[in-house]
C-alpha positions as CSV (number, residue, x, y, z in Angstrom):
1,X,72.8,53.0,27.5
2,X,72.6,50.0,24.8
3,X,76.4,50.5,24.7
4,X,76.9,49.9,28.7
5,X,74.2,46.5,29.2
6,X,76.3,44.9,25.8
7,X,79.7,45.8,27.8
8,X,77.5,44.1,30.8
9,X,76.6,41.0,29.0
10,X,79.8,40.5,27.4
11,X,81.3,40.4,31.2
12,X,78.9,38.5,32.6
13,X,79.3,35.7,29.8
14,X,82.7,35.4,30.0
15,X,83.0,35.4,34.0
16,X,80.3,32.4,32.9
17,X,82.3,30.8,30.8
18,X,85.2,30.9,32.7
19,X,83.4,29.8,36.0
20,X,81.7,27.2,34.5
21,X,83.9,25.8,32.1
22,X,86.2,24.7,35.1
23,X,84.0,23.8,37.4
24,X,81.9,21.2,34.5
25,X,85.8,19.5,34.0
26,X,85.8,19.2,37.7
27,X,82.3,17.9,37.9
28,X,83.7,15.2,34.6
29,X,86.5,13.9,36.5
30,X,84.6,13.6,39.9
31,X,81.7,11.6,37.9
32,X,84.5,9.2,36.4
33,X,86.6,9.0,39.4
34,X,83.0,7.7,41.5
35,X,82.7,5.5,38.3
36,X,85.7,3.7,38.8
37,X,85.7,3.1,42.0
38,X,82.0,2.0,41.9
39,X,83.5,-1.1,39.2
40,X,86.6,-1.5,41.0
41,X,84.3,-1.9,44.1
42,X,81.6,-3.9,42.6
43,X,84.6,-6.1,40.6
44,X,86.5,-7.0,43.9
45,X,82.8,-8.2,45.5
46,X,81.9,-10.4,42.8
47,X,85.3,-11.6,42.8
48,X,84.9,-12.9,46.3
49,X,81.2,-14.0,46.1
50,X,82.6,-16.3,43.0
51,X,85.2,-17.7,44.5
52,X,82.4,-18.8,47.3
53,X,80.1,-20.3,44.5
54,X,83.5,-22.4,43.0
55,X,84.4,-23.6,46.5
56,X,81.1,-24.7,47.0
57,X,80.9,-26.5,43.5
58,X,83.9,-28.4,44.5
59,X,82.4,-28.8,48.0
60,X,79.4,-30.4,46.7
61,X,81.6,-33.1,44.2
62,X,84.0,-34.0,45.8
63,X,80.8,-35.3,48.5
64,X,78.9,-36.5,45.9
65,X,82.1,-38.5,44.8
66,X,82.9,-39.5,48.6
67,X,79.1,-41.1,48.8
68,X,80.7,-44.1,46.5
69,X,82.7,-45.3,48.9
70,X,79.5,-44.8,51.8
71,X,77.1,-46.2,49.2
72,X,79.6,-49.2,48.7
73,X,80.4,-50.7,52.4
74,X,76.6,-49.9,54.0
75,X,75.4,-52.8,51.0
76,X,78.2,-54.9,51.8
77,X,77.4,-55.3,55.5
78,X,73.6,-55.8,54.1
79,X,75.0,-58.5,51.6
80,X,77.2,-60.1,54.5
81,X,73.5,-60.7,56.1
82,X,72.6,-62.6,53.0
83,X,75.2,-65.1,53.3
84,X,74.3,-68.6,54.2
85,X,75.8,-69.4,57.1
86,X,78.7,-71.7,55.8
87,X,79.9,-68.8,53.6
88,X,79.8,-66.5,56.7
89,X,83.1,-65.7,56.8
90,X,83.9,-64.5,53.4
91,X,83.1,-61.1,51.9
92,X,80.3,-61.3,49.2
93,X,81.0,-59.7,45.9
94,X,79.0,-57.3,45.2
95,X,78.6,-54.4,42.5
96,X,80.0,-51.1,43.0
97,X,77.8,-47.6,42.1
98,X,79.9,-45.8,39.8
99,X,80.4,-42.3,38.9
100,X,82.7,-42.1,35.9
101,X,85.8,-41.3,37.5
102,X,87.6,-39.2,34.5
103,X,84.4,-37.1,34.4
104,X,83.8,-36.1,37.6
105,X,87.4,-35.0,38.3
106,X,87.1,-33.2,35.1
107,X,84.2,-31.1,36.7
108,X,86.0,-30.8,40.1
109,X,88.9,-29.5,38.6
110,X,86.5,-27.2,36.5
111,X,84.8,-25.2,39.1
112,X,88.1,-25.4,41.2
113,X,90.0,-23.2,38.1
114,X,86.6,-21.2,38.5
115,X,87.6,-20.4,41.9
116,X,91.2,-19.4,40.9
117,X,89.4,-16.9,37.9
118,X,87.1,-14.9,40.6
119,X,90.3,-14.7,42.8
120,X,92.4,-13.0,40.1
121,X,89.2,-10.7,39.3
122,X,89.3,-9.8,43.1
123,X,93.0,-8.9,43.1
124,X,92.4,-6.8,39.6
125,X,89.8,-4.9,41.1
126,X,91.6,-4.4,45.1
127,X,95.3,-4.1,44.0
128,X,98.1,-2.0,42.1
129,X,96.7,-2.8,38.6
130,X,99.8,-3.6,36.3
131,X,101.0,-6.3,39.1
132,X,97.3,-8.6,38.3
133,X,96.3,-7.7,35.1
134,X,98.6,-10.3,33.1
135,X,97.3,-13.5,36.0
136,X,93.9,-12.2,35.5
137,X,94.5,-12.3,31.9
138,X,95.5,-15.5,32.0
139,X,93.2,-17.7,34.8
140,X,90.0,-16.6,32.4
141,X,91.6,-17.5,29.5
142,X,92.6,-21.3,31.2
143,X,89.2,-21.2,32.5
144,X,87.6,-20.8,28.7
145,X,89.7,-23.4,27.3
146,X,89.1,-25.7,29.7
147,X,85.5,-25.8,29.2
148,X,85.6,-25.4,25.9
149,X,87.8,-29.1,25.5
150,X,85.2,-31.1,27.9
151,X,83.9,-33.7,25.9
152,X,80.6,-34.5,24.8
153,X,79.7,-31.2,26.6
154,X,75.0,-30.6,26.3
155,X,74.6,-29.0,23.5
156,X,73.1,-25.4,26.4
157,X,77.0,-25.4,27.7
158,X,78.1,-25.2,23.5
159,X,75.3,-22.2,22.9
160,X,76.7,-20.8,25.8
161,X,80.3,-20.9,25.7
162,X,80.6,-21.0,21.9
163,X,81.1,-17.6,21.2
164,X,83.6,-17.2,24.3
165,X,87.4,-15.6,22.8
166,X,90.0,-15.1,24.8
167,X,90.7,-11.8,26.9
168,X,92.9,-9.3,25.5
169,X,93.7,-6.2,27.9
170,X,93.5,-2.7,27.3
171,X,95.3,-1.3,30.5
172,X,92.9,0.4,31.9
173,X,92.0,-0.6,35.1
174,X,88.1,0.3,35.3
175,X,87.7,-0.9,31.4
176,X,89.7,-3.9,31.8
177,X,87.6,-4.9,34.9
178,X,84.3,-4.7,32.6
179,X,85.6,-6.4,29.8
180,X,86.6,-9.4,32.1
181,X,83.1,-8.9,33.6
182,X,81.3,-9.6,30.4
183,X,83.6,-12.4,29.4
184,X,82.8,-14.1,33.0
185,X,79.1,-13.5,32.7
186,X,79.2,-15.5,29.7
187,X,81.3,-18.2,31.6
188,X,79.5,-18.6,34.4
189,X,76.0,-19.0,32.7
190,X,77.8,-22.2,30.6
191,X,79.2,-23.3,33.8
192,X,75.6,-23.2,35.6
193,X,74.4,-25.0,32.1
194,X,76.8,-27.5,32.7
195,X,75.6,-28.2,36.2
196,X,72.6,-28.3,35.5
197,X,72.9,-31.0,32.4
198,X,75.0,-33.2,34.9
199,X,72.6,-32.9,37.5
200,X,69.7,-34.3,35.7
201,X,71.6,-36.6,33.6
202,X,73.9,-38.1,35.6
203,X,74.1,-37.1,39.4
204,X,70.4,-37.4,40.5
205,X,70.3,-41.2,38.6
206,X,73.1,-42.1,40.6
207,X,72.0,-41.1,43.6
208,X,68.5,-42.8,43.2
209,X,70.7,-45.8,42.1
210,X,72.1,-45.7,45.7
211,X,69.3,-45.5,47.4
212,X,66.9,-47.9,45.9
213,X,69.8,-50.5,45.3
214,X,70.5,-50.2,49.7
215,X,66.7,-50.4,49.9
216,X,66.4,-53.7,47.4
217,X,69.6,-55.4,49.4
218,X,67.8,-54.3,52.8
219,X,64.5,-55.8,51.9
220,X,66.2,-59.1,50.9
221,X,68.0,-60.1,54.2
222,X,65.8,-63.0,56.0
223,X,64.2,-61.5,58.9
224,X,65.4,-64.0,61.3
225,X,69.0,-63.4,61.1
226,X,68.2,-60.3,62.8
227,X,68.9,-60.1,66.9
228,X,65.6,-59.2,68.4
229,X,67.3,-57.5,71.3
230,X,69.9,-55.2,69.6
231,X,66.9,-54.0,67.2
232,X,64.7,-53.0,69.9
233,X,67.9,-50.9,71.1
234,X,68.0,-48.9,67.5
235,X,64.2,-48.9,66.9
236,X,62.9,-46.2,69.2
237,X,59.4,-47.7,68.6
238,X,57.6,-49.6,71.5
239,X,56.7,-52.4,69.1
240,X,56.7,-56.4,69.3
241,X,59.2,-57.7,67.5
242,X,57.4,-58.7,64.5
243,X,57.1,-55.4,64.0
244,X,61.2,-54.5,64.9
245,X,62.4,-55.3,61.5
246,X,60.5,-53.5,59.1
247,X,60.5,-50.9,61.9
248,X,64.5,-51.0,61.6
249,X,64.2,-51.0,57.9
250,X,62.4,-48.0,57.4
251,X,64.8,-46.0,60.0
252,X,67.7,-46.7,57.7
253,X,65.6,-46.2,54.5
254,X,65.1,-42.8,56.5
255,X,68.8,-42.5,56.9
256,X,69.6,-42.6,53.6
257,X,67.4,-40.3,52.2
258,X,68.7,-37.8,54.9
259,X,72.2,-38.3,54.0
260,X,71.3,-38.0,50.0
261,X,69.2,-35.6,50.9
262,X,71.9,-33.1,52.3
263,X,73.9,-34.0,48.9
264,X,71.0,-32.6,47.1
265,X,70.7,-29.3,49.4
266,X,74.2,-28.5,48.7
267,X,73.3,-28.8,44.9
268,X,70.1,-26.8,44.8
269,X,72.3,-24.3,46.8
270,X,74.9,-24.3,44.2
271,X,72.4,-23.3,41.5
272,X,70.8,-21.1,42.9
273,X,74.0,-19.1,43.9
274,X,74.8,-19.9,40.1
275,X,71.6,-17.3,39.4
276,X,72.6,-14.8,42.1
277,X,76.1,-14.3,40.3
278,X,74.9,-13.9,37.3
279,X,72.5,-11.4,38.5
280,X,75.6,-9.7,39.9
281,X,77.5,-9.5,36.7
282,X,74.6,-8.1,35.2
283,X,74.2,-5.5,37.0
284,X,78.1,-4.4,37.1
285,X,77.6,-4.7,33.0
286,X,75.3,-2.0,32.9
287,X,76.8,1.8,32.1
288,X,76.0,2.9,35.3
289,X,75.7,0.0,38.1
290,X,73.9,0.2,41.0
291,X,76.3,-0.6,43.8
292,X,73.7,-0.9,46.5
293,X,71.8,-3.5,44.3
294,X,74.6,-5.1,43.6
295,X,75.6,-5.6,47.0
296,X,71.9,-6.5,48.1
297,X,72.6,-9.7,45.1
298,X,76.3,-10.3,46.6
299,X,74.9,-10.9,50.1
300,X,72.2,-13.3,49.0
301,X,74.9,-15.4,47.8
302,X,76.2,-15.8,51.1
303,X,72.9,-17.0,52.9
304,X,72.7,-19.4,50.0
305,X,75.3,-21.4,50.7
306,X,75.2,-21.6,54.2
307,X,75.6,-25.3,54.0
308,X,79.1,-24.9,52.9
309,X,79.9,-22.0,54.8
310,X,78.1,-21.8,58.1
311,X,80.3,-19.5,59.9
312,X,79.9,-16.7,57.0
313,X,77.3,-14.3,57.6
314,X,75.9,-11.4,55.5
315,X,77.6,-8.7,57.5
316,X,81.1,-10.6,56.6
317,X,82.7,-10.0,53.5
């Protein structure tokens, strides 16, 4: 009897073992196939929600660089006001509001190669491998270098880009894609430090330059050279016309602060998609990422910068 349940065990284990054995490869192989895909798919969606957040950057320069030129002509027609009347005819000379020109391309042509790193991390994640892994390669590495030769660069962006080094591949696809990931995480917080720094050093001085320096030029024109009758066409206010100037003034005080205030929107909104992508590569650092919560951060992204890209929607790409 003992000698027939041994035989019985014996069967039994090894029908087990080769049951099992098999089907725990399969299970192996179906795990890292879903794992791959997961990073590939995750990869390819922060590859496109970056490229949003470098457009945007540029976006938001290149009008922060146009307002110069706005800033510029709406105080010379102020200063042509202030002319006594014998010097009518001839332009005044008045100063210009400066952004330093070397610097501010430098940053526009930053976040522009940003754009150009997400892309190749899009097209290692959604293509034939071998054919994007050497552009990939080679956009991040431009991307490093270039940040790491701005000069005079706040002393957050050196924390955070010093120990940047350049990628080296291992070809495989999934592994590659992570390694990249964690390189670009590292990136993009520098780049956000960096954005930050000029925002509160430089852009938001300038742009209160603007305004109070319009303001200041405003306030200084006699209010007699004024025609009565065109301002109570502009000044929606039934007022006497004592009262029409200032009136007028304070509409185009109004103005401005609009027009900077969109310029500021667009900034805010750049930030804060900085966070959102970062949150993204996070969560596609972890050993197993979440793709549904990664997705839920990749869509936010999208309604951030709405100002830039008003015909986008969440349910788009």
């Amino acid at each position: 009897m003992r000698d027939l349940l041994s035989r019985w065990e014996e069967m039994v284990h090894f029908r087990l073992k080769h049951i099992f054995g098999p089907c725990l490869i399969i299970c192996l192989i179906l795990v890292a196939g879903c794992d791959e895909g997961a990073v590939r798919s995750l990869g390819s969606k922060v590859g496109l929600r970056g490229q949003d957040v470098g457009k945007a950057a540029t976006i938001a320069l290149n009008e922060l660089k146009a307002y110069e030129s706005v800033d510029y002509h709406q105080r010379l027609n102020v200063a042509v006001l202030t002319q006594p009347q014998g010097n009518a005819a001839n332009l005044p000379t008045i100063r210009h509001n400066r952004l330093n020109a070397d610097e501010i391309a430098s940053r526009i042509a930053l976040y522009s190669q940003l754009t150009k790193v997400y892309a190749a991390l899009q097209k290692l994640s959604d293509t034939n491998y071998p054919d994007q892994a050497g552009t990939a390669v080679s956009e991040l590495n431009k991307s490093i270098n270039d940040l790491q030769g701005l000069p005079n660069i706040p002393d957050a962006v050196g924390h955070a880009v010093g120990g940047l080094v350049e990628l080296v591949v291992e070809k495989k696809q999934a592994k590659d894609i992570r390694k990249y990931n964690t390189i670009l995480s590292t990136l993009i917080v520098a780049h956000q430090a960096l954005w930050q720094a000029d925002r509160e050093k430089v852009w938001e001085p300038y742009l209160a330059r603007c305004r109070s320096s319009y303001i200041n030029s405003l306030n200084s024109v006699n209010p007699q050279t004024f025609d009565q009758k065109k301002l109570a066409e502009l000044v929606k206010v039934p007022a006497t016309a004592p009262y029409l100037v200032n009136l007028y003034k304070n509409q185009e005080a109004t103005r401005v602060d609009n027009e900077i205030g969109a310029i500021q929107e667009k900034m805010d909104a750049v930030d804060e998609a900085f966070t959102q992508l970062i949150k993204g590569h996070n969560e596609l650092s972890r050993q197993h990422p979440s793709y549904a919560d990664a997705i839920a951060e990749f869509d936010r992204i999208v309604d951030i910068l709405q100002p830039f890209f008003k015909h986008q929607s969440s349910g788009g790409q």
